[in-house]
VMD Tcl script that draws the C-alpha trace (Angstrom):
set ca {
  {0.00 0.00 0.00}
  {1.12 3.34 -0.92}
  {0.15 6.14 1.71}
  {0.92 9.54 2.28}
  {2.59 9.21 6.05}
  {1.73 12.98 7.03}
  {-0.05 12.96 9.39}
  {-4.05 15.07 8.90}
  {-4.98 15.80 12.52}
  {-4.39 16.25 16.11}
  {-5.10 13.73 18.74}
  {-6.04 14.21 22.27}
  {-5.50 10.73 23.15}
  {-4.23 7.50 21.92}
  {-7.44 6.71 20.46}
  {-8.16 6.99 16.39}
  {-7.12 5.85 13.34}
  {-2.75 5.45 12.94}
  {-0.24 4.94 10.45}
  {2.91 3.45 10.69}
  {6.13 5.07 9.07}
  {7.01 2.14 6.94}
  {10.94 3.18 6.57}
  {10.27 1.65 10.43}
  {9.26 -1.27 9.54}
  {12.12 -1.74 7.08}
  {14.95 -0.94 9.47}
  {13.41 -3.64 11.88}
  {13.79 -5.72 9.35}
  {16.74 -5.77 7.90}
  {18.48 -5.86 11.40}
  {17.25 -9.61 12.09}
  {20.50 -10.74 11.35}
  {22.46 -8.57 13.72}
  {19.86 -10.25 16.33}
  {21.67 -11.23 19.30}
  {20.59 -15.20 18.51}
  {20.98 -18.13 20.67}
  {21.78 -21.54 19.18}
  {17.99 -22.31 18.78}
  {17.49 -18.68 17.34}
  {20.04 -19.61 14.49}
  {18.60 -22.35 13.93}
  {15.44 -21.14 13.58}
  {16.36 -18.91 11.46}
  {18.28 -20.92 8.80}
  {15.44 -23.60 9.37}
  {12.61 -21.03 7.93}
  {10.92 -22.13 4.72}
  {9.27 -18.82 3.00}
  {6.28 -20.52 2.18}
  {5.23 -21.75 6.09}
  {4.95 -17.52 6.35}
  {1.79 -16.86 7.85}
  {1.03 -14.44 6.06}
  {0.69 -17.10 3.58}
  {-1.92 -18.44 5.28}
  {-3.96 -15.52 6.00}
  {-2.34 -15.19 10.14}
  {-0.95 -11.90 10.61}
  {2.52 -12.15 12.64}
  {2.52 -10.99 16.24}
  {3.89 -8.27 17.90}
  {6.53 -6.21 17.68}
  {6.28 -6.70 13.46}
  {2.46 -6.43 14.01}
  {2.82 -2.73 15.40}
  {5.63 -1.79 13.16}
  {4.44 -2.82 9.78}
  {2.63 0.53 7.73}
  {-0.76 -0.70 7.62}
  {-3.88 1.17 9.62}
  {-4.10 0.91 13.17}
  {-7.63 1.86 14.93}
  {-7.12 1.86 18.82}
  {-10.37 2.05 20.72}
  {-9.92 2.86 24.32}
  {-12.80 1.25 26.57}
  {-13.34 1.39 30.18}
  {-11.56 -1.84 30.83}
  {-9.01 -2.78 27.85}
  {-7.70 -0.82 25.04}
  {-8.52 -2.65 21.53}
  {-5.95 -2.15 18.42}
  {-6.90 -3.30 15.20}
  {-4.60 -3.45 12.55}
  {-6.13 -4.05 8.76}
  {-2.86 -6.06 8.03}
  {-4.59 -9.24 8.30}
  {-7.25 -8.13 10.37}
  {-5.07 -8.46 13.27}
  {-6.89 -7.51 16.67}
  {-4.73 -7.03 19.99}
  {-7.04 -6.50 23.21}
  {-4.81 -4.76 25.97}
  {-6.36 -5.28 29.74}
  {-6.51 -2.42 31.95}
  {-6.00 -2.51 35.48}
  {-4.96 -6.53 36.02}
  {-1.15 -6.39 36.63}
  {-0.71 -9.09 39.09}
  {-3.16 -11.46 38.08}
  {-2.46 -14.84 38.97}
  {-5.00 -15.95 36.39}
  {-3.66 -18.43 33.77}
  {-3.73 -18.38 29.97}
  {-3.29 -20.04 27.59}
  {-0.90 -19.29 25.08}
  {-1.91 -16.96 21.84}
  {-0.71 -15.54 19.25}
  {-0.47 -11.82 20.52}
  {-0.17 -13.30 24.05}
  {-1.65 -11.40 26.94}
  {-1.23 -7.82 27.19}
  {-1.92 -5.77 30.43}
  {-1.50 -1.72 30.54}
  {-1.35 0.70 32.06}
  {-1.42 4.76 32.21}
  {1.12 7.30 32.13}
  {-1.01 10.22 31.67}
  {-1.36 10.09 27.91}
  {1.36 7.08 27.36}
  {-0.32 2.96 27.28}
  {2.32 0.95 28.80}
  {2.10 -2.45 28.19}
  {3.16 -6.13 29.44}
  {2.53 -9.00 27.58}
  {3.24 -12.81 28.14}
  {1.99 -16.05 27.31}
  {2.38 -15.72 23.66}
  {2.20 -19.11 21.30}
  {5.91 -20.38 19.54}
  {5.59 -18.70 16.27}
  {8.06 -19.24 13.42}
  {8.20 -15.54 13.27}
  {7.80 -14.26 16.73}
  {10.77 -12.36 17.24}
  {11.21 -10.82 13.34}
  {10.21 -12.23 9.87}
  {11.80 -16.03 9.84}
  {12.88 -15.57 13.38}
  {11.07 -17.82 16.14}
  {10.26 -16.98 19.72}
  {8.83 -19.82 22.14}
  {6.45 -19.46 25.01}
  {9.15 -17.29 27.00}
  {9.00 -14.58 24.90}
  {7.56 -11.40 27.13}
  {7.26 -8.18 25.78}
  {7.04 -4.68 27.31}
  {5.70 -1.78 25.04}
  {4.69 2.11 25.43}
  {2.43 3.82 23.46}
  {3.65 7.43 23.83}
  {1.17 10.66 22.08}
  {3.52 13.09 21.07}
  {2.72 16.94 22.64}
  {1.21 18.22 19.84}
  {-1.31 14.78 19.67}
  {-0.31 14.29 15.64}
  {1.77 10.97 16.23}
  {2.67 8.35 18.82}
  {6.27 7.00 19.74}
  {6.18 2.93 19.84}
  {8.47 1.77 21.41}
  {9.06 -2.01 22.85}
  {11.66 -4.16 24.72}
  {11.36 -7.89 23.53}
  {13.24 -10.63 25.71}
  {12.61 -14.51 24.99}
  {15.32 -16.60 26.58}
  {14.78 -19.76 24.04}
  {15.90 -17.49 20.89}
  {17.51 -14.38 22.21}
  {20.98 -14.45 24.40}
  {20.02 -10.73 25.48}
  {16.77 -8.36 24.93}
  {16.12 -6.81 21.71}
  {14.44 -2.95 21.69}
  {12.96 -1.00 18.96}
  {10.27 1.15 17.63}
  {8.87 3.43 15.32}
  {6.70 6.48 14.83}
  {2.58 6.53 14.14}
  {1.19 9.47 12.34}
  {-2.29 10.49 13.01}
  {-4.88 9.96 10.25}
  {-8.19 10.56 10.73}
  {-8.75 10.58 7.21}
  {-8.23 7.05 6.77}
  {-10.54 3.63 7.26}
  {-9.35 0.81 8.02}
  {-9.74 -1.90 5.20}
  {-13.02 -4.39 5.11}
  {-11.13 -6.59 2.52}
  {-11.29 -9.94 4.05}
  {-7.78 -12.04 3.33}
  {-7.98 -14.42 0.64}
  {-6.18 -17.47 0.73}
  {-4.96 -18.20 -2.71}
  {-4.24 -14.03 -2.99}
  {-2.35 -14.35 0.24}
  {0.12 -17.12 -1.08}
  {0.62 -15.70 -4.78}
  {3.82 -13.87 -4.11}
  {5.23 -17.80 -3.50}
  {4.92 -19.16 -6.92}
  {5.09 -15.76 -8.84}
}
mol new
graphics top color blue
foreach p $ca { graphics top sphere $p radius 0.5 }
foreach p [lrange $ca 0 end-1] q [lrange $ca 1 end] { graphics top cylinder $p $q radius 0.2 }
display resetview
């Protein structure tokens, strides 16, 4: 998709319609191989067949390349969770307010289990219990059920843009934490595609 990344409007919260820069989302990942990889990380790695990509099959990939990727993010903050849906893939993160500390257990996902918090206009968020995922950490890099995540949300001063930012750590892949980010602009002008994923579509760019 080709988008304008200026951003139309002003914010007063985190709430609204975002676009990712995509230069972003190409620095993240073309630094995959300066990862700091364990043994099973490498191996992961140079284990990865293209075409068991998820994307492939219609899954979008989880977080941190979910949130970095330049595709249209609508956040909807409710009462008791904040809800970001991305139209890469339809991919749909629901962030829980106000449960840090929960001894509840879940089962594993594929955007794990995200609790936030607020620092007056910046989400902070902690999320565990993700599923293995032959992408977890970047494109063709794994992550196991280790992998925890902490991310902020930040609104810039003027409300046009938000600073991601995350630290990633997953002790099965990773022989130290990895951080990143990128920048949002604010786009009110935008909707957020209704353009289901189709399967045969979605796995074209293998045999073309």
């Amino acid at each position: 998709r080709d988008l304008d990344q200026s951003s139309t409007g002003a914010a007063t919260s985190i709430a609204g319609i975002w676009l990712p820069r995509s230069e972003d989302f190409f620095n993240f990942v073309t630094s995959r191989r300066s990862l700091p990889l364990s043994e099973e990380g490498s191996r992961s790695m140079q284990a990865f067949d293209i075409r068991d990509s998820s994307q492939a099959k219609c899954i979008p990939y989880p977080p941190p390349t979910l949130m970095l990727y330049s595709a249209i993010n609508d956040i909807e903050i409710l009462a008791d969770r904040v809800l970001i849906h991305s139209d890469w893939m339809d991919g749909e993160r629901v962030i829980h307010i106000g449960e840090a500390g929960s001894d509840t257990a879940h089962l594993p996902a594929l955007h794990g289990y995200s609790v936030g918090h607020w620092e007056e206009r910046t989400l902070v968020v902690e999320t565990t219990d993700f599923s293995e995922n032959n992408s977890g950490i970047a494109s063709g890099v794994a992550s196991g059920l280790r992998k925890r995540m902490l991310e902020r949300f930040a609104l810039a001063d003027d409300g046009t843009g938000i600073a991601y930012s995350f630290v990633l750590e997953d002790p099965d892949t990773l022989t130290d934490s990895i951080s990143g980010g990128g920048h949002w602009e604010y786009r009110p002008d935008l909707e957020p595609g209704d353009v289901a994923c189709d399967l045969e579509s979605a796995g074209r760019y293998l045999t073309e």
